[in-house]
Backbone bond lengths (Angstrom), bond angles and torsions (degrees), N, CA, C in turn:
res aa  C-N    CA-C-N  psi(-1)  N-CA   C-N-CA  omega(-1)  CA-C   N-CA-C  phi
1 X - - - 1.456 - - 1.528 108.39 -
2 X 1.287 107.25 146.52 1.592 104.74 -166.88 1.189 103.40 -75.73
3 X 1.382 135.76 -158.99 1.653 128.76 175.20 1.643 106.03 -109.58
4 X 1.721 107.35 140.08 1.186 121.77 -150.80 1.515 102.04 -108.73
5 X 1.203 114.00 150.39 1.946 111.02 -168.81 1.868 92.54 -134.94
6 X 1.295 112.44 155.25 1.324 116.90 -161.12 1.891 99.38 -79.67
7 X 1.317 110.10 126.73 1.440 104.24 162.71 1.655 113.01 -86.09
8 X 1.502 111.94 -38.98 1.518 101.04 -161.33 1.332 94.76 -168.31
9 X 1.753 94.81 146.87 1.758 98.32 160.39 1.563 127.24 -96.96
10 X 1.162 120.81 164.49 1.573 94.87 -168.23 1.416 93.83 -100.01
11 X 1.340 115.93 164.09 1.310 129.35 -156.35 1.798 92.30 -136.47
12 X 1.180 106.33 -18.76 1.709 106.05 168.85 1.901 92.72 166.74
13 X 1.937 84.50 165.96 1.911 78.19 165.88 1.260 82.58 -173.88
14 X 1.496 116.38 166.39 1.635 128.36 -149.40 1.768 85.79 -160.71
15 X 1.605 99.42 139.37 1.534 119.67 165.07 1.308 113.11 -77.39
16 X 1.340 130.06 134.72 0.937 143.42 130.99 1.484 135.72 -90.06
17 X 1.994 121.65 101.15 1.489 123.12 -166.72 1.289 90.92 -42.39
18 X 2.031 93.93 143.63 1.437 100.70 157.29 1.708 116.91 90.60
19 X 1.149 113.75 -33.24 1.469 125.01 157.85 1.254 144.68 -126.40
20 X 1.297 114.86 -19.04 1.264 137.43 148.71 1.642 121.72 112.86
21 X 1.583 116.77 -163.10 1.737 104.72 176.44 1.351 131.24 -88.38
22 X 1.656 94.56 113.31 1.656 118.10 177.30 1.519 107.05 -59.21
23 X 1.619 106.27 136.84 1.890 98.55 172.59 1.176 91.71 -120.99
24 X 1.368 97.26 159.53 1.490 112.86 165.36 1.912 99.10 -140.28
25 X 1.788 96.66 136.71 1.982 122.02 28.20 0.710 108.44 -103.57
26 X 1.646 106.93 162.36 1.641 115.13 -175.22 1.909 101.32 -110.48
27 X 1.159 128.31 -161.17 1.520 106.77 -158.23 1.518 93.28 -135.56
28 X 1.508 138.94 -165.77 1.029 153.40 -177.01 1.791 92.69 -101.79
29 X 1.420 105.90 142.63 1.822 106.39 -172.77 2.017 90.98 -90.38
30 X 1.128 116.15 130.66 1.517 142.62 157.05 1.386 103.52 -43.69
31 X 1.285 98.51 126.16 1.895 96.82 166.80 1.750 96.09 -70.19
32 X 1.715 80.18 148.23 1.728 88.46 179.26 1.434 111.76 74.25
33 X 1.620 126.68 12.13 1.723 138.07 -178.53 1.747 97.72 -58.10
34 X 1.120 122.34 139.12 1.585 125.35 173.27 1.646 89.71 -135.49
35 X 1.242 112.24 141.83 1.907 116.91 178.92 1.997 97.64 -66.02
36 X 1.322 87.13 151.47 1.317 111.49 165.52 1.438 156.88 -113.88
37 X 0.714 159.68 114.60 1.990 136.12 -153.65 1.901 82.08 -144.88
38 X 2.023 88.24 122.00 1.630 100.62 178.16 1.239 110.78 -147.11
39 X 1.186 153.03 155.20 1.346 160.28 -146.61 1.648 92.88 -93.90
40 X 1.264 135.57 114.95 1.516 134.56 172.43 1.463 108.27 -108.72
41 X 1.295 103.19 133.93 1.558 96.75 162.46 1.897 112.45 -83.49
42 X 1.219 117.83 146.76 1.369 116.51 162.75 1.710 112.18 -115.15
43 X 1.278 115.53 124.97 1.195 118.74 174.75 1.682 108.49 -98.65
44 X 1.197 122.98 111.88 1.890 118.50 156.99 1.184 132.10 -42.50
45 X 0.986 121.73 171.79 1.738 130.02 174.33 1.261 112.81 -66.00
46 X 1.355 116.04 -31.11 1.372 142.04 -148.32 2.075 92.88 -103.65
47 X 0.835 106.10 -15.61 1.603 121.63 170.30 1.902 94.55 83.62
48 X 1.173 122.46 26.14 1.556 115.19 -174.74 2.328 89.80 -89.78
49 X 1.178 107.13 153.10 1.078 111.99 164.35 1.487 113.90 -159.77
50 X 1.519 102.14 161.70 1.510 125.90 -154.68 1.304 104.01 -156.44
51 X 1.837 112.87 155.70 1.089 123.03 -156.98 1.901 99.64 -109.50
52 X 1.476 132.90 136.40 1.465 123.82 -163.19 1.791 88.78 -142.14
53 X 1.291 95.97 175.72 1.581 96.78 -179.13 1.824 91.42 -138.51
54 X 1.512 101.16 122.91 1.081 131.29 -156.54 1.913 111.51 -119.14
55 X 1.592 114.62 113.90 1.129 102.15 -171.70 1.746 94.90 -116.92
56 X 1.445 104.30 151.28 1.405 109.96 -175.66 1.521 100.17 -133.23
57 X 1.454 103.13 134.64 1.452 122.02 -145.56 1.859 102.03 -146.91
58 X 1.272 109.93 134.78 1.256 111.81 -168.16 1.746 88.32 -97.03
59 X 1.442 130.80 140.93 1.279 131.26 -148.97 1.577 103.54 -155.03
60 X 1.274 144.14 139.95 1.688 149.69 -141.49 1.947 84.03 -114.28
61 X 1.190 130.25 119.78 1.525 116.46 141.43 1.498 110.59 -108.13
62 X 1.493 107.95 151.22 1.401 143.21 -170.75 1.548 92.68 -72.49
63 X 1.392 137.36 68.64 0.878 126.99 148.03 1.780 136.48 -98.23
64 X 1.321 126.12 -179.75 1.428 135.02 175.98 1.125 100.04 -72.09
65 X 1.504 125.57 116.65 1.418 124.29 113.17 0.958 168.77 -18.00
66 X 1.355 117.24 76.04 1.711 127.26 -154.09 1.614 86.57 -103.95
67 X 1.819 95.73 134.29 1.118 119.27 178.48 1.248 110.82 -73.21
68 X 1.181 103.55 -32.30 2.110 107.81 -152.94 1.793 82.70 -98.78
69 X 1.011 145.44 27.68 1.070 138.23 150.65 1.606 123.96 -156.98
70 X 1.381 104.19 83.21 1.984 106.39 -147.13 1.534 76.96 -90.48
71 X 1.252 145.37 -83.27 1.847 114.13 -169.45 1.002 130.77 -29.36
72 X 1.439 120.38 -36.75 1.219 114.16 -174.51 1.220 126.45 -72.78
73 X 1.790 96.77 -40.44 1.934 107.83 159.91 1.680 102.64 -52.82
74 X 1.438 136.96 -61.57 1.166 99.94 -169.79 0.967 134.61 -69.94
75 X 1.495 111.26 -22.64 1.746 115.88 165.69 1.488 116.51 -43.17
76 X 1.450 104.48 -42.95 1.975 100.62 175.18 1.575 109.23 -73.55
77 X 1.506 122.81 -17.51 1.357 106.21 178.72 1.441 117.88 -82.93
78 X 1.374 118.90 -36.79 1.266 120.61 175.66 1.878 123.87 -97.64
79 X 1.098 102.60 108.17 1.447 100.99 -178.63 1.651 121.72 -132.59
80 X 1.187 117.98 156.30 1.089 124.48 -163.28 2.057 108.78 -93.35
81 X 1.181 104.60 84.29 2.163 97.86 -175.26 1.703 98.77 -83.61
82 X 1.503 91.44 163.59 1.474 119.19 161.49 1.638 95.90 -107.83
83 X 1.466 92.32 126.37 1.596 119.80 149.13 1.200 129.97 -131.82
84 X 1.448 107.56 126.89 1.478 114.27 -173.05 1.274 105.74 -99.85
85 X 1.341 120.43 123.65 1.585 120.65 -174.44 1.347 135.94 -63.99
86 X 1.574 98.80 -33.90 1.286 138.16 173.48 1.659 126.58 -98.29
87 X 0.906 115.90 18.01 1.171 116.29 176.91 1.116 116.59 -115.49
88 X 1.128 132.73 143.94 1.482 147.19 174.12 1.313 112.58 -84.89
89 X 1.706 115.93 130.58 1.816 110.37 179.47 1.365 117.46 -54.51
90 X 1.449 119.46 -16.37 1.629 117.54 -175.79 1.693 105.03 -92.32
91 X 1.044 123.38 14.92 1.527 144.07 -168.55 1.384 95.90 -103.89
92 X 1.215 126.25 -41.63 1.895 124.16 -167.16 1.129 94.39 -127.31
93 X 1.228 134.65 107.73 1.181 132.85 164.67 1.554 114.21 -96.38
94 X 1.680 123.40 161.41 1.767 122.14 -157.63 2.381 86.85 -50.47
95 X 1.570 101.38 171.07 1.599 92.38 170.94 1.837 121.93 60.79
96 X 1.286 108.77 5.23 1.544 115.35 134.80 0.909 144.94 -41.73
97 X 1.419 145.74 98.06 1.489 117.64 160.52 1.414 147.72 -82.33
98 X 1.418 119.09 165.73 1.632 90.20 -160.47 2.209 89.77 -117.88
99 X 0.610 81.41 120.11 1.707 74.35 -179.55 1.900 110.26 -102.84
100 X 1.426 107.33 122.66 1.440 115.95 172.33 1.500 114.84 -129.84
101 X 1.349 111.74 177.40 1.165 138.07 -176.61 1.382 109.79 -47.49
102 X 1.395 141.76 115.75 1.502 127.19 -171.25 1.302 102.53 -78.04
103 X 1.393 155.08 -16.67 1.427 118.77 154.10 1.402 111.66 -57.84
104 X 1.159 132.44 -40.08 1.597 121.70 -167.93 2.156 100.31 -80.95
105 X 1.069 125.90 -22.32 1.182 107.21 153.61 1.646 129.51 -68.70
106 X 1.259 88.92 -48.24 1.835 96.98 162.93 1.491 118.48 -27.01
107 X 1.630 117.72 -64.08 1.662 144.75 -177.28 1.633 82.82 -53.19
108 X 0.990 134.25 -97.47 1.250 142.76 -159.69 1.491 134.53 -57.88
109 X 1.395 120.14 -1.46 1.143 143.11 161.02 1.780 113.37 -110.67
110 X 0.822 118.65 -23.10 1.276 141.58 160.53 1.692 109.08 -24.77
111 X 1.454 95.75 -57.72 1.401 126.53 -165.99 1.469 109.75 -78.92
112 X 1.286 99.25 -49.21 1.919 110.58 167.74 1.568 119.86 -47.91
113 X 1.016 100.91 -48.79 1.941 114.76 -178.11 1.297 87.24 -75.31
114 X 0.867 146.01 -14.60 1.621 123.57 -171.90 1.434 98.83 -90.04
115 X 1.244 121.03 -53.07 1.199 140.52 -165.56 1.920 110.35 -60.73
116 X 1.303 83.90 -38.43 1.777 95.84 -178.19 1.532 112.71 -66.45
117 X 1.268 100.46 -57.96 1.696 110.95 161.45 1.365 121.23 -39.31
118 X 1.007 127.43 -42.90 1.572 139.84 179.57 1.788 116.79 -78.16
119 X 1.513 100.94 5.62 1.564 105.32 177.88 1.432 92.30 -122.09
């Protein structure tokens, strides 16, 4: 496995039957975003770590529409989650880390610095 650089800590994540555990945060989708499925390491609080297979998927939420800020509404509608298919919620607890591939952190932070700059 190539060497893995931290994308994110989890701040919480919830099952969904049938597809499995959503983390959050989830990120702003990359122009040009295509879904992904990549081998992640997760490290615990507890410093124990394990290897999960992690797909990242650009995904629609049902949110409000604020006029006086139409990017920003779509930025909250379209976002990019990690779901691990296989993992169990007592497996990631809040203060996880999720470690990936640094081009695919690159893509996805990419988007953050842009965004930060622009406030």
């Amino acid at each position: 496995m190539e060497p893995r650089t931290e994308l994110l800590r989890v701040d919480e994540s919830f099952h969904i039957q049938g597809y499995g555990l959503v983390v959050h945060p989830d990120f702003s989708v990359p122009n040009g975003w295509k879904n992904q499925v990549e081998t992640v390491v997760v490290e615990k609080p507890d410093g124990q770590r394990y290897e999960s297979i992690a797909q990242f998927n650009a995904v629609h939420f049902n949110v409000a529409f604020d006029s006086t800020d139409v990017m920003g509404a779509i930025d909250r509608r379209w976002r990019v989650i990690a779901l691990l298919p296989n993992t169990a919620k007592d497996d990631l607890p809040a203060g996880s880390k999720i470690f990936v591939s640094r081009e695919l952190r690159d893509k996805l932070h990419s988007v953050q610095a842009i965004e930060n700059s622009e406030e």
